[in-house]
Each structure stands twice: as structure tokens, then as C-alpha cells.
C-alpha positions as CSV (number, residue, x, y, z in Angstrom):
1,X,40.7,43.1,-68.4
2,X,40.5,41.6,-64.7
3,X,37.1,42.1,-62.4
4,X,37.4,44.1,-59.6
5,X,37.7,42.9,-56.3
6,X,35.2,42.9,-54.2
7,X,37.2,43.1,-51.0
8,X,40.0,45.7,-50.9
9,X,42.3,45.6,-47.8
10,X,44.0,49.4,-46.7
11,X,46.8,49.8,-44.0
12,X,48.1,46.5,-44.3
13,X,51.3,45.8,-42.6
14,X,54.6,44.9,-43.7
15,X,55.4,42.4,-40.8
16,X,53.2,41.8,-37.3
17,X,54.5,40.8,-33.9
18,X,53.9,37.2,-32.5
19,X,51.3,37.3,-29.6
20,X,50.2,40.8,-31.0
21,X,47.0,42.1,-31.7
22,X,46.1,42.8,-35.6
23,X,43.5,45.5,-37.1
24,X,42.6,44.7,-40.5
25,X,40.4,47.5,-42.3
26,X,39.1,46.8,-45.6
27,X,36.2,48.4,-48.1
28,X,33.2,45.5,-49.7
29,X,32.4,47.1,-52.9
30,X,28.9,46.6,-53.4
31,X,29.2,43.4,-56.0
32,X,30.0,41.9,-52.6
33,X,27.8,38.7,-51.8
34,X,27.9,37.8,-47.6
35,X,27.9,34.6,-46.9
36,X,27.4,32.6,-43.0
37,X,31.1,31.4,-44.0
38,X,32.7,34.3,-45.1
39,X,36.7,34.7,-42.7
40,X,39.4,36.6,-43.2
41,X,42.9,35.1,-42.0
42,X,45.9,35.9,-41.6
43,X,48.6,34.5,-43.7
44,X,52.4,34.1,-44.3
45,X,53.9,35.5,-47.5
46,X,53.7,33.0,-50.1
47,X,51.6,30.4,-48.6
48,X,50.3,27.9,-50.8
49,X,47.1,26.6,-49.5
50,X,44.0,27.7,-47.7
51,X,45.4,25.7,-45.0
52,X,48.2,28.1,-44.5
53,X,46.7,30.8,-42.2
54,X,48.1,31.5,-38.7
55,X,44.8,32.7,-37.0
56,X,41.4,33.8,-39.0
57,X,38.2,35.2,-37.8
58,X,34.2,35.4,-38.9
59,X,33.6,38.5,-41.1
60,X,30.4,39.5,-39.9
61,X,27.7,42.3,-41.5
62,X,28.7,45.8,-40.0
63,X,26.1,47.5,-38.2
64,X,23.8,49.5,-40.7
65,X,24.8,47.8,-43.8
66,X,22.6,48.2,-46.5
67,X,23.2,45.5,-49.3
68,X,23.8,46.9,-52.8
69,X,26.6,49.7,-51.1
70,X,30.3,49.9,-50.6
71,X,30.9,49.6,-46.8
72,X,34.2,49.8,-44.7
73,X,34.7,47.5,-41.7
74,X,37.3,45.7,-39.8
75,X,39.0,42.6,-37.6
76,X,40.3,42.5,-35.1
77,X,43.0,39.0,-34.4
78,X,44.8,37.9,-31.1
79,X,46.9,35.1,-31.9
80,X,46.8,33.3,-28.4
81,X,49.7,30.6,-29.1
């Protein structure tokens, strides 16, 4: 049987708009581990490398967190070129 994830994205889009802004909401269960480097980007179908991503940005703690908990939070992304 396959672990859980510990990062479970909702409302994700089918396609986004060049030059648009992006919401992404997703739920940390609480086997979730932060880390200084921790990103989330934004990538095309089927890309093939890490290097792949069109725009990413820092995933910071959410306000409040307490660690050991599931916690919802989101990112916001303006791709400028």
C-alpha cells in the first residue's frame, strides 16, 4: 500500500491564463516536516524535471501553526514574463 501524502492540493485548475494570477490551496497532514526550502511551483503537464516549473514560490508556516496538526494554507503566483 502507498504512504499518504503529506501535501494534498484542492481546487486545482484545469488550465491558467498567461500573465494571470494563480491561488493554490492545499491541506499539510500532520506527518508534514517544514523545511527553510520547502516551494511550490507551478508546472506544465508532463514535465520531466524539477527544472520544469514556470514560476514557484516560498511555502512559508501559516500563521498559528501548531506542528503535529493538519493545517490548510495557500499561494498565491504572478507570473510577470
Amino acid at each position: 500500500m502507498e504512504p499518504l501524502s503529506s501535501v494534498m492540493f484542492r481546487n486545482v485548475g484545469l488550465l491558467y491564463f498567461p500573465h494571470t494570477r494563480v491561488e493554490c490551496h492545499y491541506r499539510l497532514s500532520s506527518e508534514h516536516q517544514w523545511s527553510s526550502s520547502d516551494w511550490i511551483g507551478v508546472f506544465q503537464v508532463g514535465w520531466s524535471s524539477i527544472k520544469n516549473y514556470y514560476t514557484y514560490t516560498w511555502a512559508v508556516v501559516p500563521e498559528g501553526y501548531t506542528e503535529g496538526t493538519d493545517v490548510d494554507s495557500s499561494a498565491l503566483f504572478h507570473r510577470k514574463s
